[in-house]
GUTORLO-898838 format. One record per residue (C-alpha): x negated, y negated, z; residue number from 1; residue in one letter. Coordinates in steps of 0.05 Angstrom, whole numbers, plus 5000, padded with zeros to 4 digits. Each point is the difference from the previous one (the first is absolute). Last residue first. Layout:
BEGIN
+------+------+------+-----+----+
:   c1 :   c2 :   c3 :   i : aa :
+------+------+------+-----+----+
:    X :    Y :    Z : NUM :  A :
...
+------+------+------+-----+----+
% end
This chain:
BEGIN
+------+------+------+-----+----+
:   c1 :   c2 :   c3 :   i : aa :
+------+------+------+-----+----+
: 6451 : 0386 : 6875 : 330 :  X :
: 5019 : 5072 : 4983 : 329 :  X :
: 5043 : 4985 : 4941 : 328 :  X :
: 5050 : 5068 : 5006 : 327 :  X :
: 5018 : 5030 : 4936 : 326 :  X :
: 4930 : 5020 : 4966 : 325 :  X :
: 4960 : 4987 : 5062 : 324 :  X :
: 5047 : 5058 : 5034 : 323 :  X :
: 5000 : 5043 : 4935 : 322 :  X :
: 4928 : 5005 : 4995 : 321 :  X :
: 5004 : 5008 : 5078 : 320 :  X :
: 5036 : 5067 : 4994 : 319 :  X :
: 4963 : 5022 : 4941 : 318 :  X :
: 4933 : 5000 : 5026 : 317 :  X :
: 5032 : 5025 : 5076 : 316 :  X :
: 5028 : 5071 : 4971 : 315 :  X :
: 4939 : 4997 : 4951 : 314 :  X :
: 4953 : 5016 : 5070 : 313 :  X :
: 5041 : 5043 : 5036 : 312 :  X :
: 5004 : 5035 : 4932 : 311 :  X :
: 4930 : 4999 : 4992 : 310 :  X :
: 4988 : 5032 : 5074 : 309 :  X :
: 5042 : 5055 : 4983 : 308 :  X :
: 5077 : 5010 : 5003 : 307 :  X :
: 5059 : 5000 : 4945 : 306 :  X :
: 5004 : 4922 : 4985 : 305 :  X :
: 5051 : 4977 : 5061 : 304 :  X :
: 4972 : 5048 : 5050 : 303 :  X :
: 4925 : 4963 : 4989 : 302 :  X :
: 5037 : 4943 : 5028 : 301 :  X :
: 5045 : 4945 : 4990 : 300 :  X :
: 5044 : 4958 : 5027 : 299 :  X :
: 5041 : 4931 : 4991 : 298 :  X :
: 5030 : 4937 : 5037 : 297 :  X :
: 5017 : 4936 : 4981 : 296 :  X :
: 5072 : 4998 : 5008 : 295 :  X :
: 5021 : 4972 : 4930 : 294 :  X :
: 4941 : 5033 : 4965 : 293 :  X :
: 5008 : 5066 : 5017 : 292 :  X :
: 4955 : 5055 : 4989 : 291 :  X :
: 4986 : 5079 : 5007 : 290 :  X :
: 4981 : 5015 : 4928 : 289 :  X :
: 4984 : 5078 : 4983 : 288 :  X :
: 4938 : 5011 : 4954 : 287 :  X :
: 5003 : 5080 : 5002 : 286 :  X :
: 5028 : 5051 : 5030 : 285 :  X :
: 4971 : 5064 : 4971 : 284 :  X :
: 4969 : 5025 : 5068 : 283 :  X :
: 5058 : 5020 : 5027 : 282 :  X :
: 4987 : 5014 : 5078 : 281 :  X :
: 4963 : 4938 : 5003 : 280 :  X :
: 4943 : 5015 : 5047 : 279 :  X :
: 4971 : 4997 : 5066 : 278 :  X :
: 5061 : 4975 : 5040 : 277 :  X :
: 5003 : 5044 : 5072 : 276 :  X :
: 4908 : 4992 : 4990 : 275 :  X :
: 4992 : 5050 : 5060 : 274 :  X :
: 4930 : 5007 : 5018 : 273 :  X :
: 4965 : 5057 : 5025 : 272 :  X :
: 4937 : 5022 : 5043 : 271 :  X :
: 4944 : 5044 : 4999 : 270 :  X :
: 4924 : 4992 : 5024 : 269 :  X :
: 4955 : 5057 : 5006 : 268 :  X :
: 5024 : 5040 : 4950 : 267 :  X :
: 4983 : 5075 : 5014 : 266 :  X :
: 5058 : 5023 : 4991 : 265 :  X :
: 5002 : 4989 : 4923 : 264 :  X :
: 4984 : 5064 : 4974 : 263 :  X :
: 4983 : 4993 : 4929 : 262 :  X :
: 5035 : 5032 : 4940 : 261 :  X :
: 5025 : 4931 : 4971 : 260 :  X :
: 5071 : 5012 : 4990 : 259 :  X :
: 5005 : 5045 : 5062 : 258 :  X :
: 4961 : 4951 : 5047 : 257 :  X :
: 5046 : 4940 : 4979 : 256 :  X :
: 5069 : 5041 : 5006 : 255 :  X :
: 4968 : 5023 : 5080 : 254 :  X :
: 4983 : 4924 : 5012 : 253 :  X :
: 5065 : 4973 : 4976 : 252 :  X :
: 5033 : 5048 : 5047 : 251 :  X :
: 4956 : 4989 : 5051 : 250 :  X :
: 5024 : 4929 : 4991 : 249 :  X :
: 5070 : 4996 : 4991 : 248 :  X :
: 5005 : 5043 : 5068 : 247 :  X :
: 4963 : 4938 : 5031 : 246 :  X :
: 5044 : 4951 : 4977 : 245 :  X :
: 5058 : 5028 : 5025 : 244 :  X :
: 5059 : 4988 : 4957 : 243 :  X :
: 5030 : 4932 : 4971 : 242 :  X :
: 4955 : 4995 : 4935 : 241 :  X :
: 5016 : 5076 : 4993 : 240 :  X :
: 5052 : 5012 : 4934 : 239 :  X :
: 4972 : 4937 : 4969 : 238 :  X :
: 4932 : 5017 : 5010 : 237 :  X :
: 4998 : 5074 : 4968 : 236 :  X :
: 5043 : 4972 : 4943 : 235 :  X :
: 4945 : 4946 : 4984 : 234 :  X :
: 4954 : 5045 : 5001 : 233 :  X :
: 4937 : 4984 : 5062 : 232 :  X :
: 4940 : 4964 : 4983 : 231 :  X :
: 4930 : 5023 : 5022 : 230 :  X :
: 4940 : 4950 : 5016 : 229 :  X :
: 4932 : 5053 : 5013 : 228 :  X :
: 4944 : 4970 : 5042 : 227 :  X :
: 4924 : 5017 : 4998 : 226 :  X :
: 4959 : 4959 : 5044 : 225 :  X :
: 4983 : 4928 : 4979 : 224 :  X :
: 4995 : 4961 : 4937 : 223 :  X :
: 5041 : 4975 : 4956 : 222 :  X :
: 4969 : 4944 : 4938 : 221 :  X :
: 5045 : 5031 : 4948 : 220 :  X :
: 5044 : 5050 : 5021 : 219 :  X :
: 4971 : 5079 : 5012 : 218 :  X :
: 5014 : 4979 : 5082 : 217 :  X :
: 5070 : 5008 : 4989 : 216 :  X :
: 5002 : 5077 : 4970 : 215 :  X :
: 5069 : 4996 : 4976 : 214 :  X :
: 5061 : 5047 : 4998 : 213 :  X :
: 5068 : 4982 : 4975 : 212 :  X :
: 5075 : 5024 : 4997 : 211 :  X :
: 5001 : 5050 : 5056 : 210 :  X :
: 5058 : 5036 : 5018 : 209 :  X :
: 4992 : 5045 : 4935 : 208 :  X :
: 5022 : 5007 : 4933 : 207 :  X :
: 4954 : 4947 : 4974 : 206 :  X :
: 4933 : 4979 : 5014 : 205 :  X :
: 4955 : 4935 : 4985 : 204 :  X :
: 4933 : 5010 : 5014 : 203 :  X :
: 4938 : 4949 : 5012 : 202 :  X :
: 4927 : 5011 : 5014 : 201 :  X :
: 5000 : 5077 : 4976 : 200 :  X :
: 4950 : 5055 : 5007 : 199 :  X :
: 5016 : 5013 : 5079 : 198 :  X :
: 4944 : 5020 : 5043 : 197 :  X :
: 5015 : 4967 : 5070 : 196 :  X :
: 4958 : 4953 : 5030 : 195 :  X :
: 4975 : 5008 : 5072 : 194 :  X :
: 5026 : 4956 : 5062 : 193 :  X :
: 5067 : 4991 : 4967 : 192 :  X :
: 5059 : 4958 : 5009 : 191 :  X :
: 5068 : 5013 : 4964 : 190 :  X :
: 5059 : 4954 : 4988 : 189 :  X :
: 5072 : 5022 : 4977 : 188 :  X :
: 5041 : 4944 : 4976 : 187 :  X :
: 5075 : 5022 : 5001 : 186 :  X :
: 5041 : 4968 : 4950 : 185 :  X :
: 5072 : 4966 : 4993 : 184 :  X :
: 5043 : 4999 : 4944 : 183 :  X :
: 5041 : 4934 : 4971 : 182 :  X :
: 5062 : 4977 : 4985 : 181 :  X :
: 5024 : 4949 : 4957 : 180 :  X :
: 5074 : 4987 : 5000 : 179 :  X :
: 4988 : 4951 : 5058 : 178 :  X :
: 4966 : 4958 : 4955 : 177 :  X :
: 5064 : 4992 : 4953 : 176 :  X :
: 5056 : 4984 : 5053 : 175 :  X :
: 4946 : 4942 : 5029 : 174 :  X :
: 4991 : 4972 : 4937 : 173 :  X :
: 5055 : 4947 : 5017 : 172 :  X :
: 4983 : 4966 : 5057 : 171 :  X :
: 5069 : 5010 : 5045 : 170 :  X :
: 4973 : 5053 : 5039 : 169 :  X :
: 4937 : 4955 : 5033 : 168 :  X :
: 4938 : 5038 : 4986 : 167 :  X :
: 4979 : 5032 : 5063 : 166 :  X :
: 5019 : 5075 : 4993 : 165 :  X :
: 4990 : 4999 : 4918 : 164 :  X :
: 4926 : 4985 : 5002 : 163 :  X :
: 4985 : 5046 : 5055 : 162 :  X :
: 5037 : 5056 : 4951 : 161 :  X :
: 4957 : 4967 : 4942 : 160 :  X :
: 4929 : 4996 : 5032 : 159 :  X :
: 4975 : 4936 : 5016 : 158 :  X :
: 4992 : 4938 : 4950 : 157 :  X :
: 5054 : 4960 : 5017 : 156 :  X :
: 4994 : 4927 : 4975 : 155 :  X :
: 5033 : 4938 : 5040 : 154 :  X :
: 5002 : 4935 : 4975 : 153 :  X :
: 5006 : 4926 : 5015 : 152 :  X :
: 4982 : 5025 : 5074 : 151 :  X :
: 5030 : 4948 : 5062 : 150 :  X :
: 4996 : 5057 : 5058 : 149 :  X :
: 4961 : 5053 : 5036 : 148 :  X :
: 5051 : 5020 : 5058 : 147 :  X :
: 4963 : 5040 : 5043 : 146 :  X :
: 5047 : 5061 : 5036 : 145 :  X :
: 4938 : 5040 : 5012 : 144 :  X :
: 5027 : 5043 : 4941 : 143 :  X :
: 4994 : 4945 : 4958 : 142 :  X :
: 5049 : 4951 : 4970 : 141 :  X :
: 4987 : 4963 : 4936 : 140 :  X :
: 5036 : 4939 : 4981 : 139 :  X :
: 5009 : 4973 : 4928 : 138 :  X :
: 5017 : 4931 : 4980 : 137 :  X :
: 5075 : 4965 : 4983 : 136 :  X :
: 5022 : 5050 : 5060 : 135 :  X :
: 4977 : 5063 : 4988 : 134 :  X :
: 4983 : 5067 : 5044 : 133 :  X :
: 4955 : 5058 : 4993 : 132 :  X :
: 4990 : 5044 : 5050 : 131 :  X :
: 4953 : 5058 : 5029 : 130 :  X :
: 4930 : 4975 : 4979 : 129 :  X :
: 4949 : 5032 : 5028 : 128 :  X :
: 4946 : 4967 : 5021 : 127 :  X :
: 4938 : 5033 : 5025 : 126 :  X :
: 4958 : 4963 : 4953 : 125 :  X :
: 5011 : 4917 : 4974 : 124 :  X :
: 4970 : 4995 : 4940 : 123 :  X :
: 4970 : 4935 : 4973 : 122 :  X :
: 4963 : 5019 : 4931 : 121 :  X :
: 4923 : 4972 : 4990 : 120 :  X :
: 4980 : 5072 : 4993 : 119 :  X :
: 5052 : 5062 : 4999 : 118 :  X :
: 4985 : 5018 : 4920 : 117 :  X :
: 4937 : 5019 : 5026 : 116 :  X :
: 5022 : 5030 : 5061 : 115 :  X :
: 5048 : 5041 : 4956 : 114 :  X :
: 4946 : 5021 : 4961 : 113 :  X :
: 4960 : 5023 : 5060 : 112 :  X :
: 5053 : 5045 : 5033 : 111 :  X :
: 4986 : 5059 : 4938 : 110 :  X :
: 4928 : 4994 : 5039 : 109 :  X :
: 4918 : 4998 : 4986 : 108 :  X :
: 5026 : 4985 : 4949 : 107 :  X :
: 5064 : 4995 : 4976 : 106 :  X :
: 5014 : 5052 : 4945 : 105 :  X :
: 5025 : 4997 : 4927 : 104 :  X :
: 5006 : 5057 : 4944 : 103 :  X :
: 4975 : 4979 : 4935 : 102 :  X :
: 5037 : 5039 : 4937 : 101 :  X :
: 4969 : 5061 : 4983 : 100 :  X :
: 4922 : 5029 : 4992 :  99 :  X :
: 4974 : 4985 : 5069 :  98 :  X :
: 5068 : 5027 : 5027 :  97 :  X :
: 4964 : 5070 : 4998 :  96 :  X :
: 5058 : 5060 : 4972 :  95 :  X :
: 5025 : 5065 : 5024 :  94 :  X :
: 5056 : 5037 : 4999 :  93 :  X :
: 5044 : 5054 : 5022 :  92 :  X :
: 4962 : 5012 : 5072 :  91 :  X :
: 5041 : 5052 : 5028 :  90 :  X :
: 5026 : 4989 : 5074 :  89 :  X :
: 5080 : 4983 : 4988 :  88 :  X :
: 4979 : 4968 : 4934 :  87 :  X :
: 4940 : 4950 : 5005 :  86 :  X :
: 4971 : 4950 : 4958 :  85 :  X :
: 4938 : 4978 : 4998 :  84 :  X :
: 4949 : 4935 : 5014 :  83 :  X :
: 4922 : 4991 : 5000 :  82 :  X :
: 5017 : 4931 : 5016 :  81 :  X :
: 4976 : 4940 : 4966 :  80 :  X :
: 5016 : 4951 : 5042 :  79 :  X :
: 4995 : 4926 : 4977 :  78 :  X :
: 4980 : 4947 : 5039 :  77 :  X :
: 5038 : 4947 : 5043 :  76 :  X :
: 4982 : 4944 : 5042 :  75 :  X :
: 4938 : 4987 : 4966 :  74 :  X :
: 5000 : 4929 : 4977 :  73 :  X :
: 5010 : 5012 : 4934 :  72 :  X :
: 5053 : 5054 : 5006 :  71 :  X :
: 5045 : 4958 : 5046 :  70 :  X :
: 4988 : 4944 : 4955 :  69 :  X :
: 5029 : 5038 : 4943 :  68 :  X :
: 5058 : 5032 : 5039 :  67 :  X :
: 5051 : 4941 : 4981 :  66 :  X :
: 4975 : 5005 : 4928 :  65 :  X :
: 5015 : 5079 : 4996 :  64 :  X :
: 5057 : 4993 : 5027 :  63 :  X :
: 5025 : 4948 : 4947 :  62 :  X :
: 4965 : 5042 : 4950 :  61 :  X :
: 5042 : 5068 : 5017 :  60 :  X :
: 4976 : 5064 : 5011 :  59 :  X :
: 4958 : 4990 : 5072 :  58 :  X :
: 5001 : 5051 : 5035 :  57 :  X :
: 5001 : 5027 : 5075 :  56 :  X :
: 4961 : 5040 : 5064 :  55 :  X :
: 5031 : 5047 : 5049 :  54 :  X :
: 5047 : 4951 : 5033 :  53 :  X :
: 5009 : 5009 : 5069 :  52 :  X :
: 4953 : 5037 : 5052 :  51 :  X :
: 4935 : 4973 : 4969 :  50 :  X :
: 4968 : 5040 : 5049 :  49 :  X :
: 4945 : 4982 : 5051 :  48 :  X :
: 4967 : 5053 : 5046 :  47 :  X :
: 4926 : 4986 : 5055 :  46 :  X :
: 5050 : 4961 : 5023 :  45 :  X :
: 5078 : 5001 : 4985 :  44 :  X :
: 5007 : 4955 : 4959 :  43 :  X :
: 5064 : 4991 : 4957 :  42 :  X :
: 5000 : 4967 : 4935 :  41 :  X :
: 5064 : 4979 : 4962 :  40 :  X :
: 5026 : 4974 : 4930 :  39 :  X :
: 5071 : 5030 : 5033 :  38 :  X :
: 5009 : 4932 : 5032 :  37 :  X :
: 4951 : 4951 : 4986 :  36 :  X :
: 4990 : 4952 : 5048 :  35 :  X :
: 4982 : 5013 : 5078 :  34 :  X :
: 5035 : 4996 : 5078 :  33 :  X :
: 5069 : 5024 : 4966 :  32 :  X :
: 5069 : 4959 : 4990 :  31 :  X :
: 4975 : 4961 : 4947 :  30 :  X :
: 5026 : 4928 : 5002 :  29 :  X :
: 4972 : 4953 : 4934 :  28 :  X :
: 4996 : 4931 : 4995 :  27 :  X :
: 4986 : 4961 : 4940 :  26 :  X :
: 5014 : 4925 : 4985 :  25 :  X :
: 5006 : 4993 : 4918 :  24 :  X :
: 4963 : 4994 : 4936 :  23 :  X :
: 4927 : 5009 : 5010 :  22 :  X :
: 5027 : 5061 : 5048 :  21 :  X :
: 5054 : 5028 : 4950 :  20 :  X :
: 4948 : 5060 : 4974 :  19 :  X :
: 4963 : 5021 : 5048 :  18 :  X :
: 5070 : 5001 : 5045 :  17 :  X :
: 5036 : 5047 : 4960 :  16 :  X :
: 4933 : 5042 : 4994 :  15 :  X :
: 4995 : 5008 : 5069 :  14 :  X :
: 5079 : 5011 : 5008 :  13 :  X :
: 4995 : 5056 : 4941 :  12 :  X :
: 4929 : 5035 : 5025 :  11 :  X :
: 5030 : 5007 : 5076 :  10 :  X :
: 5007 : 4943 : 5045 :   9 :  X :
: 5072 : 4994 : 5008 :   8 :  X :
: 5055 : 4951 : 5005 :   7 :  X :
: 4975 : 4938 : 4965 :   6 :  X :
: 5028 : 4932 : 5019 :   5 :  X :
: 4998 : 4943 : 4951 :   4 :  X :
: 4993 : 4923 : 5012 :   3 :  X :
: 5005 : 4950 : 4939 :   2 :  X :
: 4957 : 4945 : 5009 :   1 :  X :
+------+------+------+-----+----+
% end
C-alpha cells in the first residue's frame, strides 16, 4: 500500500489524512504535544478559551457533507451570538446570528473537532520535521536528527513560510508558496471571578488594535467563570510579534477596556498567545495548487484558499481529488 507522510496536524493534514486512509498508509508528524493547530483550547482552570479559531461555516456542500457527522454526533453546534460591530469604540451595528447563515463551534471545545477528525489516524507528536530528502522514496529528518525514511509521498500541510523552509528548493511550487505571506495575531485571554456587563456575545472591530472580542463562556455547552477571548489587528501584531510580551498585553488590555467601557484590572487570570502565522495577509487568494506528480510531493493549507477553517478544509478536498485522479493509489 501506498505510504504517505503528513506534515501537520492542523484542520488541512487531518483532513488530508481522513480522506486517503481507506486508500493509502498514513502517518502524520506534528511538531506540538496536540492536533489542531489554531482550532485550539487552552485551560487554564477554573478558565478555558477557545484561543484559536473563533468559530466557522459551512457554505459549500462538500463541507457541509464532511461536517455532517460532526453535527450529528454532537461535536459541533451552532452559535448564535448576540454579535456587533465595532468602530474605534462605537457600536455601528447589530445583528443575532440566529437569523443568518449557521455559525459552527466545538463543543464543549474548538480542540474537539480536530480530535474527531484525529481518531483512528497514526500521528507521531513532538516531531518536527526539519528535512526532506529523496532517493527513489522520501526521507524525513527531524530536528532530533531522526531519519524517518521509505514514504511514497510526502504532503505539507503547515503553515506556508514553514512550508517553504523544508521543502526541498528544486520542487517546483516552492517559488510560488513563498510568495504568500501571512500576519500574525496576539490572543488576549481574560479570567474573571464576577461577570462583566457587556450586551454583546461576539464583536468584530475595526480601526483599532483589536480585531475581535468574544465572551467564551456564551458558546454552546461552556460553562465556568466569566472569560473574555480578544484578538489583536493584524497590523498591531505584525509590528510587535517580536517585542515584549508583556508590554503587548497591557496594551491590549487598556484598547479592550476602552472599546468596551469596563475596567479590566480586575481580571483574575491574563495571559497571551502569539499565533506569528494567524492569517493570510490577502484574503482573496483562492484555490492555489501546490502539486507534483513526478516527485510526489504537494501542500496545502488554509493559506492556500484565503484562511478559515473551510479553506483548510477545501485546500485538502481538492488536493487529494487531484491525487486519486492522477496518481492510482494502490
Amino acid at each position: 500500500m501506498t505510504r504517505i507522510a503528513i506534515i501537520g496536524a492542523g484542520i488541512s493534514g487531518l483532513t488530508t489524512a481522513n480522506l486517503l486512509k481507506q486508500d493509502a498508509e498514513i502517518t502524520i508528524f506534528e511538531k506540538s504535544n496536540g492536533v489542531g493547530g489554531r482550532m485550539s483550547t487552552r485551560r487554564a482552570e477554573p478558565y478555558f478559551f477557545d484561543h484559536g479559531a473563533q468559530y466557522f461555516t459551512a457554505k459549500t456542500t462538500k463541507f457541509q457533507s464532511f461536517i455532517q457527522p460532526m453535527h450529528d454526533q454532537g461535536i459541533i453546534e451552532r452559535w448564535n451570538a448576540r454579535y456587533v460591530r465595532i468602530d474605534g469604540d462605537q457600536i455601528i451595528e447589530r445583528r443575532n446570528w440566529h437569523d443568518e447563515i449557521p455559525r459552527y463551534v466545538g463543543v464543549p471545545g474548538m480542540n474537539h473537532v480536530a480530535k474527531f477528525l484525529a481518531d483512528s489516524i497514526d500521528i507521531r507528536f513532538n516531531t518536527r520535521i526539519t528535512s526532506l530528502s529523496q532517493n527513489g522514496k522520501w526521507q524525513l529528518t527531524d530536528d532530533q536528527h531522526q531519519q524517518l525514511d521509505d514514504f511514497d509521498w510526502v504532503i505539507s500541510t503547515i503553515p506556508s513560510y514553514q512550508a517553504a523552509a523544508i521543502l526541498p528548493k528544486n520542487v517546483p511550487f516552492v517559488s510560488d508558496i513563498n510568495t504568500i505571506k501571512m500576519s500574525a495575531c496576539f490572543a488576549l485571554m481574560l479570567g474573571f471571578n464576577k461577570s462583566l456587563p457587556i450586551e454583546f456575545d461576539a464583536a468584530h472591530v475595526t480601526n483599532s488594535d483589536i480585531s475581535w472580542i468574544a465572551v467564551n463562556r456564551q458558546k454552546p455547552k461552556r460553562s465556568g467563570p466569566f472569560t473574555l477571548m480578544i484578538h489583536s489587528s493584524a497590523k498591531y501584531a505584525d509590528a510587535h510579534i517580536d517585542g515584549d510580551r508583556d508590554q503587548a498585553m497591557r496594551h491590549l488590555i487598556e484598547e479592550t477596556a476602552q472599546i468596551i467601557g469596563h475596567d479590566l484590572t480586575s481580571a483574575d487570570y491574563k495571559t497571551i498567545h502569539r499565533w506569528r502565522y494567524a492569517n493570510n495577509a490577502n484574503r482573496d487568494q483562492m484555490n492555489i495548487s501546490f502539486f507534483d506528480h513526478e516527485q510526489k510531493i504537494a501542500a496545502c493549507g488554509d493559506w492556500s484558499h484565503g484562511g478559515r477553517v473551510e479553506g483548510a478544509f477545501t485546500s485538502a478536498y481538492d488536493l487529494v481529488q487531484k491525487l486519486k485522479k492522477q496518481y492510482f493509489i494502490k
